[in-house]
RODO-2510 file (C-alpha; in nm, 4 decimals, decimal comma):
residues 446
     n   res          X          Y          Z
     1     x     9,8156    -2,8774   -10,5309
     2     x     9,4958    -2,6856   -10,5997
     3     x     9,2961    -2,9628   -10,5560
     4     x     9,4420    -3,1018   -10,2425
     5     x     9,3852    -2,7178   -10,0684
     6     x     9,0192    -2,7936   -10,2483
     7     x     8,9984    -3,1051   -10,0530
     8     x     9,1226    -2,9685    -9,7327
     9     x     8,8163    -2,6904    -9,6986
    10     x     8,6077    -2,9433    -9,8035
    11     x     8,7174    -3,1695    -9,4990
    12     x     8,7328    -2,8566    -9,2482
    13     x     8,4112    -2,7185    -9,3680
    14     x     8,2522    -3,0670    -9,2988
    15     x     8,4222    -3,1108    -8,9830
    16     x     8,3097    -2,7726    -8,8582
    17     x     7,9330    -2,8838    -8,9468
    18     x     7,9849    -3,1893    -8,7792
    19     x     8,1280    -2,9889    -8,4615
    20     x     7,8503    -2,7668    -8,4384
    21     x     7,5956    -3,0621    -8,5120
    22     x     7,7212    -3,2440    -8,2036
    23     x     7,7312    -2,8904    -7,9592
    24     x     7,3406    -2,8274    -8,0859
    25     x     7,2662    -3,1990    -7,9959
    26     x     7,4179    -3,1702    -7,6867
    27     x     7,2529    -2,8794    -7,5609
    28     x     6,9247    -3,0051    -7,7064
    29     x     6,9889    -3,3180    -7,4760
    30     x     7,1118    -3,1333    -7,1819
    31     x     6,8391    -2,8238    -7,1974
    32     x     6,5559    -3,0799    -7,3031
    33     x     6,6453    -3,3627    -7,0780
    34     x     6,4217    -3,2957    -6,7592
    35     x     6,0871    -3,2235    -7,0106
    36     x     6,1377    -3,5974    -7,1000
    37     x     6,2535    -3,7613    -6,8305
    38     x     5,9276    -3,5758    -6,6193
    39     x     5,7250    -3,7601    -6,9000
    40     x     5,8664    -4,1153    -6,8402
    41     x     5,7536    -4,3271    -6,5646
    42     x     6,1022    -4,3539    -6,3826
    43     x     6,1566    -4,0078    -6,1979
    44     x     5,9550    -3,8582    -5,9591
    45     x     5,7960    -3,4766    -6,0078
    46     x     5,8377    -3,2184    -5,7188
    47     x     5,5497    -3,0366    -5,5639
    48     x     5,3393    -2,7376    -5,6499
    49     x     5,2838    -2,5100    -5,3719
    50     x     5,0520    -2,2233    -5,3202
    51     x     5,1726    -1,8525    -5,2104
    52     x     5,1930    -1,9237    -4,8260
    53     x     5,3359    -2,2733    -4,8734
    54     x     5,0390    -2,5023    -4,9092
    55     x     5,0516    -2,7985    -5,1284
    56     x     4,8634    -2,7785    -5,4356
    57     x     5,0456    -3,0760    -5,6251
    58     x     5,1797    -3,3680    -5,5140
    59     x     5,2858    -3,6931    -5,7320
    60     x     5,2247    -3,9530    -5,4346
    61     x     4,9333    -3,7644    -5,2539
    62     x     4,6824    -3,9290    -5,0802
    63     x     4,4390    -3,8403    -4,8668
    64     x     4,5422    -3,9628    -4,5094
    65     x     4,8071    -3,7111    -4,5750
    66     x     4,6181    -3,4344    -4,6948
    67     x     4,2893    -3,4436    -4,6175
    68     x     4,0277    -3,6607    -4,8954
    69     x     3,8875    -3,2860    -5,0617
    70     x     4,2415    -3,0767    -5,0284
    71     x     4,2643    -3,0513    -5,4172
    72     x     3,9304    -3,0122    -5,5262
    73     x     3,8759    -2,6532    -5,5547
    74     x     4,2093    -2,6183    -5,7563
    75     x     4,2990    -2,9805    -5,9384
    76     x     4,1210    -2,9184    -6,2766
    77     x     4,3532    -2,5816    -6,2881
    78     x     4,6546    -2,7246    -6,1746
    79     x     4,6242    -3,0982    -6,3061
    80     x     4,8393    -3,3962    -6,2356
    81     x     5,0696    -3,5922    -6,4121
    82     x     4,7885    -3,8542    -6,5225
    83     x     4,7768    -3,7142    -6,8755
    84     x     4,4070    -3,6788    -6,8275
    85     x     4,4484    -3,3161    -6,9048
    86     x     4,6246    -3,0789    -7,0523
    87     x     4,6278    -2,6861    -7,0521
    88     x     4,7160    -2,6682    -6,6787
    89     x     4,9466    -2,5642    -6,5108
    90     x     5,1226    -2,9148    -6,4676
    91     x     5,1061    -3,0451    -6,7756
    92     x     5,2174    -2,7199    -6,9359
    93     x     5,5366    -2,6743    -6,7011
    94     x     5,6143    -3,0336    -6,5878
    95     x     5,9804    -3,0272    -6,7069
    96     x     6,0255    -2,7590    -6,3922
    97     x     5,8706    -3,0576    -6,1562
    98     x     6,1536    -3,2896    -6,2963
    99     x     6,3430    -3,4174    -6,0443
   100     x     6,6190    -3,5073    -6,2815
   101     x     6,8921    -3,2713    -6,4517
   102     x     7,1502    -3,4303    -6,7413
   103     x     7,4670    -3,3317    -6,4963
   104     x     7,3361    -3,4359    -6,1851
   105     x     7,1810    -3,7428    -6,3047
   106     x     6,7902    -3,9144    -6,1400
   107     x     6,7178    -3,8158    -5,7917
   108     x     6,4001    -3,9078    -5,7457
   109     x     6,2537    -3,8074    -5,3833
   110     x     6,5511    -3,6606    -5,2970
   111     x     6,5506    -3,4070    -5,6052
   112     x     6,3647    -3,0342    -5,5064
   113     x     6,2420    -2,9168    -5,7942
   114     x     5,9417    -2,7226    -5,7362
   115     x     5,7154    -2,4622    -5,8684
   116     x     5,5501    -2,2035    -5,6220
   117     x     5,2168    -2,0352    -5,7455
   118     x     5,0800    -1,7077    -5,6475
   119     x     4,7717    -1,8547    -5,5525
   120     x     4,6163    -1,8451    -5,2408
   121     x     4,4861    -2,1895    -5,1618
   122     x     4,2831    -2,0757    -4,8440
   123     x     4,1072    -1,8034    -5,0719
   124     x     4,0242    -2,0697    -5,3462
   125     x     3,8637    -2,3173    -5,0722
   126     x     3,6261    -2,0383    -4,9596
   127     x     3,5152    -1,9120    -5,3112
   128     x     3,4632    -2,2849    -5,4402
   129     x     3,2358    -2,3616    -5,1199
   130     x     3,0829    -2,0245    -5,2079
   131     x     2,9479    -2,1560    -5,5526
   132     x     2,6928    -2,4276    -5,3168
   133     x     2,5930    -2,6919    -5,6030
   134     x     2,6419    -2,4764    -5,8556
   135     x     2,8830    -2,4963    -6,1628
   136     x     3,0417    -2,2015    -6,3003
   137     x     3,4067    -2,0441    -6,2715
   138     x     3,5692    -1,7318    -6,0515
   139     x     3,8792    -1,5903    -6,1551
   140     x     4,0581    -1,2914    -5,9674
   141     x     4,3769    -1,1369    -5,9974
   142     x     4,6155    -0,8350    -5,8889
   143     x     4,5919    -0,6036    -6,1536
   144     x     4,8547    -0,3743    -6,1041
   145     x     5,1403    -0,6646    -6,0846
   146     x     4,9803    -0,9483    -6,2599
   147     x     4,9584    -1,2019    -5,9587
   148     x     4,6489    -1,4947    -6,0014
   149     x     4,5154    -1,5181    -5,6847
   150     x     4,2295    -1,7123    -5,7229
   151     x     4,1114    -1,9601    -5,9816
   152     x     3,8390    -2,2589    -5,9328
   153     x     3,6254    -2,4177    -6,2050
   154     x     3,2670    -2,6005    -6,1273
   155     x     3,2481    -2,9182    -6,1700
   156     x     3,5729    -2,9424    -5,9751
   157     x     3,8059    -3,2590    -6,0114
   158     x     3,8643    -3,4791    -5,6783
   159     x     4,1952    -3,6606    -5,7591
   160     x     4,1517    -3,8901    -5,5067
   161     x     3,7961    -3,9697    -5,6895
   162     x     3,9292    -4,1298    -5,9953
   163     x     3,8416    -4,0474    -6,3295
   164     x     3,5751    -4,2591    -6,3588
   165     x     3,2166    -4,0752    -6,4013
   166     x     3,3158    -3,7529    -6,3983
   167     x     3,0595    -3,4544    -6,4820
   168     x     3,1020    -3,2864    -6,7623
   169     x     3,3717    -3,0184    -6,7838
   170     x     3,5394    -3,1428    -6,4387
   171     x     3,8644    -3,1909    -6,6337
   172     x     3,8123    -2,8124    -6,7775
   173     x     3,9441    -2,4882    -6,6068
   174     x     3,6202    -2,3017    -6,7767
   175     x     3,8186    -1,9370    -6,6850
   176     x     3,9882    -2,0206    -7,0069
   177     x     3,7234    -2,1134    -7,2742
   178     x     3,4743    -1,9197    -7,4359
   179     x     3,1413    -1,8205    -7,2923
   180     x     2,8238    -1,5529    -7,4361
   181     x     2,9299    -1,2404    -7,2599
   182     x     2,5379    -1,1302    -7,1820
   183     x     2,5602    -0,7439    -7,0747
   184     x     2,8902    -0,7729    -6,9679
   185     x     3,0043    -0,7151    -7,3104
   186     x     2,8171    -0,3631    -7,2624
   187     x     3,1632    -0,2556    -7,0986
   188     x     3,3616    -0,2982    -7,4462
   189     x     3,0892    -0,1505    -7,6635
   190     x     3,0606     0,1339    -7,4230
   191     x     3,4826     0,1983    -7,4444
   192     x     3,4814     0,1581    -7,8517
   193     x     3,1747     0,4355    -7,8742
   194     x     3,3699     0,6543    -7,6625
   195     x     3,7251     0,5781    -7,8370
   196     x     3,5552     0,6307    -8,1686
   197     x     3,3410     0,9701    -8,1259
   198     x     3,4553     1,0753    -7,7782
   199     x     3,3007     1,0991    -7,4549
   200     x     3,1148     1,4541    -7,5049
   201     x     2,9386     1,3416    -7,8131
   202     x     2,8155     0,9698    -7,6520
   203     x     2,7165     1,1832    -7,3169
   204     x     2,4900     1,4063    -7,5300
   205     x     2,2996     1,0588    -7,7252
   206     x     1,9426     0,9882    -7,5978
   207     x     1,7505     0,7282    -7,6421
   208     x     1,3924     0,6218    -7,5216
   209     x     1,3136     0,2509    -7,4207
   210     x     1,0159     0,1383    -7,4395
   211     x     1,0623    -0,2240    -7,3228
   212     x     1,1413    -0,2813    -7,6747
   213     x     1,2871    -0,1459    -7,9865
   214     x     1,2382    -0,2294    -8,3836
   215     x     1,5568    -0,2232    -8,5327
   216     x     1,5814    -0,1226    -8,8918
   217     x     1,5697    -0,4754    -9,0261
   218     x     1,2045    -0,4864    -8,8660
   219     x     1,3186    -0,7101    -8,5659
   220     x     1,2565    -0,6501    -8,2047
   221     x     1,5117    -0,6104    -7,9399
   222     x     1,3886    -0,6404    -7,5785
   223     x     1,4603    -0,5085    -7,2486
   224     x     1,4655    -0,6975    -7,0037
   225     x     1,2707    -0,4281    -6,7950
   226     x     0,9408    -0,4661    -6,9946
   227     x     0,7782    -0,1522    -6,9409
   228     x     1,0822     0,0469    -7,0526
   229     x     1,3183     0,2644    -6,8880
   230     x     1,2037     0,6097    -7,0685
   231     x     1,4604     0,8684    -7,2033
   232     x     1,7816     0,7680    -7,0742
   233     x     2,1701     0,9024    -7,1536
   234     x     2,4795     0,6498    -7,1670
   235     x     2,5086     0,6437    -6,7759
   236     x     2,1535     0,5874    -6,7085
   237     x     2,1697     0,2826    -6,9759
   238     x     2,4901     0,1704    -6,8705
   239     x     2,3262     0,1082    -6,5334
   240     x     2,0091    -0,0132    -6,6409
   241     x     2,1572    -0,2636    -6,8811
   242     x     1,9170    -0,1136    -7,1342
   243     x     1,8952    -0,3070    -7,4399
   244     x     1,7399    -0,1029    -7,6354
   245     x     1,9529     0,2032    -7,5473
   246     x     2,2491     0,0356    -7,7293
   247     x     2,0843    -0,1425    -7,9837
   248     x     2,0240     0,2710    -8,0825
   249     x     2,3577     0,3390    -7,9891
   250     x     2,4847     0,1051    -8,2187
   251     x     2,2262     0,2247    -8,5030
   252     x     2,3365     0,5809    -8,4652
   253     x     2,5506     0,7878    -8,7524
   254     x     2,8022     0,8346    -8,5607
   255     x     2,8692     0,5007    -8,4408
   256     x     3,0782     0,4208    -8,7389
   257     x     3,1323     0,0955    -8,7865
   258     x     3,4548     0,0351    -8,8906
   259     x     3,6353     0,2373    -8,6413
   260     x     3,4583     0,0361    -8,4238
   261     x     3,5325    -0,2693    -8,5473
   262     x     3,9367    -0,1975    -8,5872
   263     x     3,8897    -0,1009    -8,1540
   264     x     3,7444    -0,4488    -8,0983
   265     x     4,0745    -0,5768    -8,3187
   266     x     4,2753    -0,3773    -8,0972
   267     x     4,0946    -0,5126    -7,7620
   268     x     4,2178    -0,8542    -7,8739
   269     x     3,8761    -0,9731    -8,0570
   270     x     3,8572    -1,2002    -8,3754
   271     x     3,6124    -0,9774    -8,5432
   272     x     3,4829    -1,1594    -8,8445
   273     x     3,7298    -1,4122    -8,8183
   274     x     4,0205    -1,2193    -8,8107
   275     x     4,2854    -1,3452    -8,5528
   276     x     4,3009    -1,3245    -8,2042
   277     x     4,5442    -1,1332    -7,9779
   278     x     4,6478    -1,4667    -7,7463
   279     x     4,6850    -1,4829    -7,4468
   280     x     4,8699    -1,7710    -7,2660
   281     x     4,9227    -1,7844    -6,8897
   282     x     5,3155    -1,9142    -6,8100
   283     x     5,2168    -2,1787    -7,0994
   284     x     4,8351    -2,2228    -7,0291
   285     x     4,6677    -2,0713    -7,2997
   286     x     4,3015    -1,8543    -7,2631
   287     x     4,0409    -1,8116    -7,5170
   288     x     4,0475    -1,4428    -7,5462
   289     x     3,6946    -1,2880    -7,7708
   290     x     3,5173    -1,2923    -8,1038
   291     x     3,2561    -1,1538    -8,2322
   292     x     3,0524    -1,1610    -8,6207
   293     x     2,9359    -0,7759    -8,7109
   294     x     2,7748    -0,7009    -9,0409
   295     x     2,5393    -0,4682    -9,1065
   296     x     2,4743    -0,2260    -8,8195
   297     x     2,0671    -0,2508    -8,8491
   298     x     2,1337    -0,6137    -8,8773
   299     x     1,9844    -0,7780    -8,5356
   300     x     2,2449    -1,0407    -8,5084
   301     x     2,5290    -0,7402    -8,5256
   302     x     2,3067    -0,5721    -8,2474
   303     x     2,2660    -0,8650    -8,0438
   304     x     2,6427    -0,9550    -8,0439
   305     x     2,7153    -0,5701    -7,9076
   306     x     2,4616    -0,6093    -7,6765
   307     x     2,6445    -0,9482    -7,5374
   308     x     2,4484    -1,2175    -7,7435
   309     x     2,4409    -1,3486    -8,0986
   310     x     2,8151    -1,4922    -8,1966
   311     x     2,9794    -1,2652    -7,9362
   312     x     3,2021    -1,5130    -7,7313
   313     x     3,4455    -1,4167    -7,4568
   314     x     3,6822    -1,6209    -7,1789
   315     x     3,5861    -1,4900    -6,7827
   316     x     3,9774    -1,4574    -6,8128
   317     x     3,9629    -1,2291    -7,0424
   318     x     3,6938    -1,0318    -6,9036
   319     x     3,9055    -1,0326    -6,6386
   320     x     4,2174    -0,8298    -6,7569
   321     x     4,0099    -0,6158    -6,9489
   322     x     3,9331    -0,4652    -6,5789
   323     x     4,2917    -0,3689    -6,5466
   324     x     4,2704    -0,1278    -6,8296
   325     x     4,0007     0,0683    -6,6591
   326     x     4,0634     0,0147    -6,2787
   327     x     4,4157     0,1163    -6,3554
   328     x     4,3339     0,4009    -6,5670
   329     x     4,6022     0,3696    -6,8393
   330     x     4,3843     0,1570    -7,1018
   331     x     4,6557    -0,1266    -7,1581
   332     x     4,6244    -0,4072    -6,9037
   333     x     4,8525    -0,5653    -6,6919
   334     x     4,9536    -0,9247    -6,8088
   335     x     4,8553    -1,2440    -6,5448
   336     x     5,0884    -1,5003    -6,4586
   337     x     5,0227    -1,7692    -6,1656
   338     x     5,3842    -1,8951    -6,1532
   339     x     5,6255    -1,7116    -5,8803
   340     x     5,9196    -1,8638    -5,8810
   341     x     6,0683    -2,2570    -5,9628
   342     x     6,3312    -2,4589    -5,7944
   343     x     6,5543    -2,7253    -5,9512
   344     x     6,6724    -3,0772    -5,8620
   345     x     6,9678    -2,9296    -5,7329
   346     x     6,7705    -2,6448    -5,5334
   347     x     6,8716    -2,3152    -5,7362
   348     x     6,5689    -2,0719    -5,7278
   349     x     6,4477    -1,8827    -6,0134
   350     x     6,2091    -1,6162    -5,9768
   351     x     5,9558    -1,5609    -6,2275
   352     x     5,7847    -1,2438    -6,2925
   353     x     5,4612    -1,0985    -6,5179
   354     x     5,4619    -1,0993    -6,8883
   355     x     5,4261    -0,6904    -6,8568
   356     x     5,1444    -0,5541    -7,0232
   357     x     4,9325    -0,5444    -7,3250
   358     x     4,9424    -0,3271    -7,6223
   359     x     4,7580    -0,0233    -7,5634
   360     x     4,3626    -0,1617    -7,5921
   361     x     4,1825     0,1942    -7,5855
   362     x     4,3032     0,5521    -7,4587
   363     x     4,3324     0,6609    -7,0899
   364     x     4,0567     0,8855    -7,1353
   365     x     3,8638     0,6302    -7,2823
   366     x     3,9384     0,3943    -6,9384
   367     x     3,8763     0,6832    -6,7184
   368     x     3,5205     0,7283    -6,8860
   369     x     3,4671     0,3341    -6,8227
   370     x     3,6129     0,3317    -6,5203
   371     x     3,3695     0,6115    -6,3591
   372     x     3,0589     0,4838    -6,5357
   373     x     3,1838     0,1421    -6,3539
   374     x     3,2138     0,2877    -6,0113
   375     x     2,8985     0,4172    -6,0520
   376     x     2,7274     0,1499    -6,1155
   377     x     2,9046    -0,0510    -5,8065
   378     x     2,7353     0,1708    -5,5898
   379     x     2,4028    -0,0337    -5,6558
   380     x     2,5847    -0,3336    -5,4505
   381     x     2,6759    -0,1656    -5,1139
   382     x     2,3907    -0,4058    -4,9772
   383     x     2,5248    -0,7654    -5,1482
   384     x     2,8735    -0,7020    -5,1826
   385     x     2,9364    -0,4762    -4,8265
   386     x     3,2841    -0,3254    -4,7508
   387     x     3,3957    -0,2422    -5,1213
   388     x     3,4667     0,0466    -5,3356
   389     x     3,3860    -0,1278    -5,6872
   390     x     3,3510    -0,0851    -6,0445
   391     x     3,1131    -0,3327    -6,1503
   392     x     2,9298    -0,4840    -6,3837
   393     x     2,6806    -0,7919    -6,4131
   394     x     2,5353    -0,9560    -6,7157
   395     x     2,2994    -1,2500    -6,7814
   396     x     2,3674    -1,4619    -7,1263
   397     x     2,0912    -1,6904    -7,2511
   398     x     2,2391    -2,0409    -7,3716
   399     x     2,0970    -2,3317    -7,4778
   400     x     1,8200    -2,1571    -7,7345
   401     x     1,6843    -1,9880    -7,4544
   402     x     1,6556    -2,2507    -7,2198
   403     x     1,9255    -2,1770    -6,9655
   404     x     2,0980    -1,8594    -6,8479
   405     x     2,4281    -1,7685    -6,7219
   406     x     2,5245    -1,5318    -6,5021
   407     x     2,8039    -1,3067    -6,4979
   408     x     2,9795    -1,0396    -6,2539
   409     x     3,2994    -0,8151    -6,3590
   410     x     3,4713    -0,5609    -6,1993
   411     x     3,7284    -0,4432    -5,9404
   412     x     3,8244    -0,3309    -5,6038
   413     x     3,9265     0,0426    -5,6555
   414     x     4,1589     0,0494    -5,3366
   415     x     4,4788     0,0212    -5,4704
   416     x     4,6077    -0,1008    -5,1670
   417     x     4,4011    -0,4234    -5,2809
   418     x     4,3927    -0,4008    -5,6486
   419     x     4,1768    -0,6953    -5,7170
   420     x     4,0172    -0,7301    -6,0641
   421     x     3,7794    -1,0317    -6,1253
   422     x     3,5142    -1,2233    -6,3165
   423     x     3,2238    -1,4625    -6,1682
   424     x     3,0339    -1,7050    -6,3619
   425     x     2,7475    -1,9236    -6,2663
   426     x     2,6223    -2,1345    -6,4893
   427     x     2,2023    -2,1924    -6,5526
   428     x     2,1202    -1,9776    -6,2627
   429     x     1,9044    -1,9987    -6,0353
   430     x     1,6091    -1,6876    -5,9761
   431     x     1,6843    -1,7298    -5,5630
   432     x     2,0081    -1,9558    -5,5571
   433     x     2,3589    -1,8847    -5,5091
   434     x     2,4284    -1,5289    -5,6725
   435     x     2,7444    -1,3817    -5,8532
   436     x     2,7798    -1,1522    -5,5866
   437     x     2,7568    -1,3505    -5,2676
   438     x     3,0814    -1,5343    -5,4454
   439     x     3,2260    -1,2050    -5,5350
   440     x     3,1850    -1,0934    -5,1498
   441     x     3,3223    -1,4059    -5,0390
   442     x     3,6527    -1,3319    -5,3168
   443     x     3,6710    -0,9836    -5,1625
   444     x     3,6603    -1,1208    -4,7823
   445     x     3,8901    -1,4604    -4,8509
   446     x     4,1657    -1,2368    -5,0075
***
């Protein structure tokens, strides 16, 4: 008798597994469905639209339809269903183009699935025919709700081109990968001196420049003004771009390094290859910063606070550092570029920002930036009319020297338009296109 009630558990016990084996394959099947049906070649994807309705995505495009350079300024951030590329917004959301659903079975063109972006398409036309024949990457969003409004990448991808002889980095959205900061990396070092031994004490350091400065390893750092700036404070340098200001700052007592260091952890850097805080935009990820710091007389450790040496950071990330200090609160408003999706069957979700960051620095700390920002965007009433902004630019030499980039930061102080953003233009050019003609055509386009 005892062994048949033995027996009997046994069976129910194995039943029950088997119960709830076939309920977690079932919802598997049903939940999971439309991501692998979208990546078959029997059902048809839905369209990716832009904020106002414009289509930024479409399966069986051509260009009778749309126009033969519609998708250009946006088709190596959004992608296609070509499996050319990945980390877009496509390929890392296709099961939400699926026009298929387990219960209501293949629709194909009659399904509606859909995604709409917060993009503006107009806006992202005008700031990729800003760039002229230049290759680079502009990146802009809203930083008090999280909204990307603009996002084009030079080379840019012509769908209707093929894939055949592309340039390099057409099939790359480069607001997402890693790029030497220059002087815009002057912002961050600035906000970890002040978090670390507080705003009074780094207003009351001085420093002379020279046009260049021996550091205590017996190595020069240069300004790039070569007959020197004199005696300047952390304003004046801040302005200047001084290199030698910081690479003083940086050698100073109390510029500890350490607490330093753990700010740049808390910013979201890989400092001496510790990890990264990620960032990933409604499943496309962003290279977010890292740096190598040693010694602090060591020049490499100077250089990388300064915006050279290993010091690597994403214009995206540069980016939503700006919301920390426009905003004022020192933790920064997450981005997201997807609004809202429809299914097959035409039910509507709405999708909203991932919130914000951890806090990054203090408020007092982002108010200091912020003004020292401001500022300095008084310098571009000329080149960037119209604008109350907190800017600032940077130039990174690549290559060993033999090219330099060009970078712009900053953001629109109206909160009324709280645009933050981040230029790039790749081996500039001394009288070309600038960083902030494409920043004033960003402003104006949005």
């Amino acid at each position: 008798m005892r062994s048949i009630r033995r027996n009997m558990r046994l069976i129910t016990a194995m039943l029950t597994l088997f119960m709830a084996g076939m309920a977690a394959l079932s919802f598997k099947i049903y939940s999971e469905s439309s991501f692998y049906m979208s990546n078959s070649d029997s059902v048809s994807l839905g369209k990716v639209y832009d904020r106002n309705g414009d289509v930024l995505f479409d399966q069986n495009a051509d260009p009778d339809t749309y126009g033969y350079d519609h998708f250009t300024d946006v088709a190596n951030f959004i992608g296609n269903d070509s499996g050319q590329m990945t980390n877009t917004l496509v390929s890392e959301n296709i099961q939400y183009l699926s026009n298929y659903s387990f219960s209501a079975g293949l629709r194909n063109e009659n399904g509606n699935s859909s995604i709409v972006t917060t993009l503006d398409h107009a806006a992202n036309q005008r700031v990729y025919d800003a760039f002229g024949d230049k290759n680079g990457t502009a990146i802009a969003y809203n930083y008090l709700t999280g909204e990307i409004l603009v996002c084009v990448s030079r080379p840019g991808l012509n769908p209707f081109g093929g894939y055949n002889d592309l340039e390099d980095g057409s099939l790359l959205c480069k607001a997402f990968y890693k790029f030497t900061p220059g002087s815009t990396q002057k912002i961050l070092t600035t906000a970890a001196a002040c978090e670390t031994m507080g705003s009074e004490l780094l207003d009351s350091k001085r420093y002379k420049c020279e046009g260049a400065f021996v550091n205590r390893s017996g190595k020069e750092i240069f300004c790039h003004f070569l007959s020197g700036h004199g005696e300047q404070n952390i304003r004046e340098a801040f302005a200047n771009s001084c290199n030698p200001f910081y690479a003083q700052l940086v050698e100073d007592g109390d510029f500890v390094m350490n607490n330093v260091m753990k700010v740049f952890r808390d910013m979201g850097y890989s400092v001496n290859g510790s990890k990264a805080i990620s960032l990933e935009i409604n499943g496309i990820s962003a290279e977010t910063a890292s740096t190598v710091l040693s010694d602090k007389g060591d020049f490499s450790t100077e250089w990388g606070f300064i915006g050279q040496g290993e010091t690597m950071i994403s214009p995206c990330m540069l980016m939503v550092w700006q919301s920390a200090i426009a905003a004022g609160k020192g933790c920064s408003v997450l981005p997201y570029v997807i609004s809202s999706t429809t299914d097959v069957v035409g039910n509507v979700t709405e999708m909203k920002s991932a919130g914000s960051t951890k806090q990054l620095f203090s408020p007092e700390t982002a108010a200091y930036v912020r003004e020292l920002m401001v500022s300095n965007g008084t310098r571009y009433s000329d080149s960037i009319p119209g604008y109350s902004l907190g800017l600032k630019s940077g130039t990174a030499q690549v290559k060993n020297g033999e090219e330099e980039n060009s970078f712009l930061t900053g953001f629109n102080t109206d909160t009324d338009k709280p645009i933050a953003f981040c230029v790039l233009i790749e081996n500039k050019d001394e009288w070309g296109i600038t960083t902030d003609s494409i920043v004033s055509a960003l402003l104006d386009a949005l």
